[in-house]
C-alpha positions, 0 to 999 in steps of 0.5 A: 160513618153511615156503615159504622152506624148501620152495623150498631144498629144492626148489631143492637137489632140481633141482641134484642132478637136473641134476648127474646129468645131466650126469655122465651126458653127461659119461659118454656122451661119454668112453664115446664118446670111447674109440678102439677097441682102448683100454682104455676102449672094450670094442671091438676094434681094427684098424690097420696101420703106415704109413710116412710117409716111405715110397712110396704115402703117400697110396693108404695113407691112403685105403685105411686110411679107406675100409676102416674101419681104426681106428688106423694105427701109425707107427714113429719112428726117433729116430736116423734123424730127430735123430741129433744133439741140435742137428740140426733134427728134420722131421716133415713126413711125420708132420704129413701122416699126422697132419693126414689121421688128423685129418680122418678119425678115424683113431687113432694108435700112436706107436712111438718106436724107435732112441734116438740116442746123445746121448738114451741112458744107459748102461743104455739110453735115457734116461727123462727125454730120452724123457719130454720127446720123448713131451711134445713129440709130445703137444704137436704132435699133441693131438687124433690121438696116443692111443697110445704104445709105448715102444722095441718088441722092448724084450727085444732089443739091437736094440730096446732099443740096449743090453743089455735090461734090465727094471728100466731099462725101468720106469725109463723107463716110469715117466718117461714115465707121469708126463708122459702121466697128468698131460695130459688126455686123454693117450696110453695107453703101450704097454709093451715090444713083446715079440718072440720070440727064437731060436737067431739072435738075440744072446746079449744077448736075453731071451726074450719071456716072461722078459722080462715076467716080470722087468718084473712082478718090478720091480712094472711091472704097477702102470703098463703098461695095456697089453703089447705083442707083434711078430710079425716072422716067423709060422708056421703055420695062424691057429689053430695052438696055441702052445709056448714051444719051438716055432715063433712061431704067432699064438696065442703071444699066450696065452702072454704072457696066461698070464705076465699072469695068473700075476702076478695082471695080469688088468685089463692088455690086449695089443695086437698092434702088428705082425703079418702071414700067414707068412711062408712065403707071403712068402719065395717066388721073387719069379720064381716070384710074377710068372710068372703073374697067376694063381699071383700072385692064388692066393697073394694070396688065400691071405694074405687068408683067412689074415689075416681068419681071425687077425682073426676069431680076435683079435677073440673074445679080450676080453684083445686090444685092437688089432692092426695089421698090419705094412705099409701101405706099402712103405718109401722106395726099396724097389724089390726087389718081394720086399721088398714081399711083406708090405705090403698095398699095393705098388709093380707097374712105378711103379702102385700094388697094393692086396692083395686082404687090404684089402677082407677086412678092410674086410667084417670091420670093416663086419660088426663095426661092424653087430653093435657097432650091434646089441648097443648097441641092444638093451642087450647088453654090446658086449663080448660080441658075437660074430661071425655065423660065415656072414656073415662067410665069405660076406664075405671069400670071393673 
């Protein structure tokens, strides 16, 4: 009886020994899993939208890859692809960008903008409709879509398709919350997409930091993991401090962390999903930028330093998940090359430019991917690690 007992025991001893290892590898490998950037991983991430319907599509793609771009950001205009409820909906621009972020470990930032009329409410898009796209996207794009944002510059008419409104937004996001937490291994949903509003924009608009402050006040902290912020139009030096009243600089993003944090927030991340230098360097006389191949290399690696010093500076910032800079690849039928000016890749008399900026930020990611190996091997929290300020100037010098 004692040996009977002896080898339950024992027997008891081995399944709990070989239940603990595989809750470690089961821990191991959804550590592993975490893209960048999530709030599971405690490692930054980079991307940059792409347009999949727009010029370069390809270059784009390889470049992303090559460069060590973690996630690429596709905006999908709900209007302009199923303006009508009956109308059939044509992804195949979406499924090539996706079958190649497949193939290449690419994540991907959804951003679902520009409800049509038949998918809106009166009070702004409609959860349920919204709820059922998101469902249907993560059907068809199981294993790259590990990011949603929901209606970008949210805190705007133009964003939102309506007058904003705060409490119609948590409606919505927590419609859509339910379908993404109930799926394994569901999308994270970024939330509003906050921009920065000024003396142009429509009386309807809400300021950014408002507007946050009433999605706290309907008790949003509780679903939104994330918040999102656009910077359409940047001004001023990487490191310019930021003010309420003044001029939309990088740092802004304290600002919406201070908001984050008043509200007791303190586990939520912001994600930058569209940024870019300023756009200054940007608005000059497209004359001016093609008199000479010099003055154009001048102002190209002005941007370049401009964008690997914001990435250095959001990368120390642990409360900054990703950023994605805003243009990959020029829109379809751009042609002006003024409106080119932004993206990292452009169209120069039908070849392909790729902006010096591509290569800045391929050295950052190989020296942040070096120092992630290094902190993980000798057992220090990756989420501690810093950059090695001269290595990394010596990098992304010309």
């Amino acid at each position: 009886m004692q040996n009977s007992n002896r080898r339950s025991i024992r027997l008891v001893q081995i399944s709990l020994c070989l239940l603990c290892q595989l809750a470690f590898l089961t821990a191991a490998t959804l550590h592993t899993y975490a893209k960048n950037g999530l709030p599971q991983s405690a490692n930054f991430g980079f991307g940059a939208r792409i347009d999949p319907w727009g010029e370069q599509v390809d270059i784009a793609l390889d470049a992303a890859a090559a460069n060590g771009l973690h996630w690429i950001g596709v905006d999908f205009d709900w209007n302009r692809h199923w303006p009508e409820s009956n109308s059939t909906l044509d992804l195949t621009g979406m499924d090539h960008v996706m079958q190649f972020a497949v193939q290449h470990d690419l994540a991907v930032l959804l951003s679902i903008t520009n409800a049509p009329a038949w998918a809106k409410s009166t009070t702004g898009p409609d959860p349920e409709t919204t709820a059922g796209l998101v469902t249907q996207f993560m059907r068809l794009y199981p294993e790259t879509l590990k990011a949603i944002e929901l209606f970008p510059a949210a805190n705007t008419e133009a964003g939102w398709g309506a007058p904003p409104d705060p409490a119609a937004y948590n409606r919505l996001f927590q419609a859509t919350s339910a379908v993404t937490l109930g799926a394994d291994r569901g999308p994270v949903l970024i939330a509003a997409g906050l921009v920065p509003v000024n003396s142009s924009n429509s009386k309807q608009d809400i300021d950014d930091l408002e507007y946050l402050q009433q999605l706290y006040d309907e008790g949003a902290d509780e679903i939104m993991p994330v918040v999102s912020v656009r910077f359409t139009e940047l001004s001023g030096d990487a490191l310019a401090f930021p003010r309420a009243d003044g001029e939309t600089v990088l740092r802004r993003y304290e600002l919406v962390r201070n908001q984050m944090l008043r509200n007791g927030h303190k586990a939520g991340y912001i994600w930058i999903t569209g940024f870019s230098w300023p756009s200054g360097d940007r608005s000059q006389n497209v004359n001016t930028i093609l008199d000479t191949q010099s003055a154009r290399e001048s102002i190209e690696n002005n941007q370049s330093h401009w964008l690997s010093h914001a990435l250095q500076i959001m990368k120390s910032q642990l409360y900054l998940g990703a950023a994605f800079h805003e243009c990959l690849n020029p829109p379809a039928g751009s042609g002006k090359q003024i409106s080119e000016q932004g993206c990292l890749i452009r169209t120069d008399d039908g070849k392909p430019h790729i902006h010096p900026a591509l290569t800045s930020i391929g050295y950052l990611n190989a020296l942040v991917e070096k120092q992630q190996s290094l902190g993980s091997s000798s057992g220090r929290d990756n989420a501690a690690t810093r950059f090695d300020l001269i290595a990394f100037w010596k990098a992304i010098s010309p």
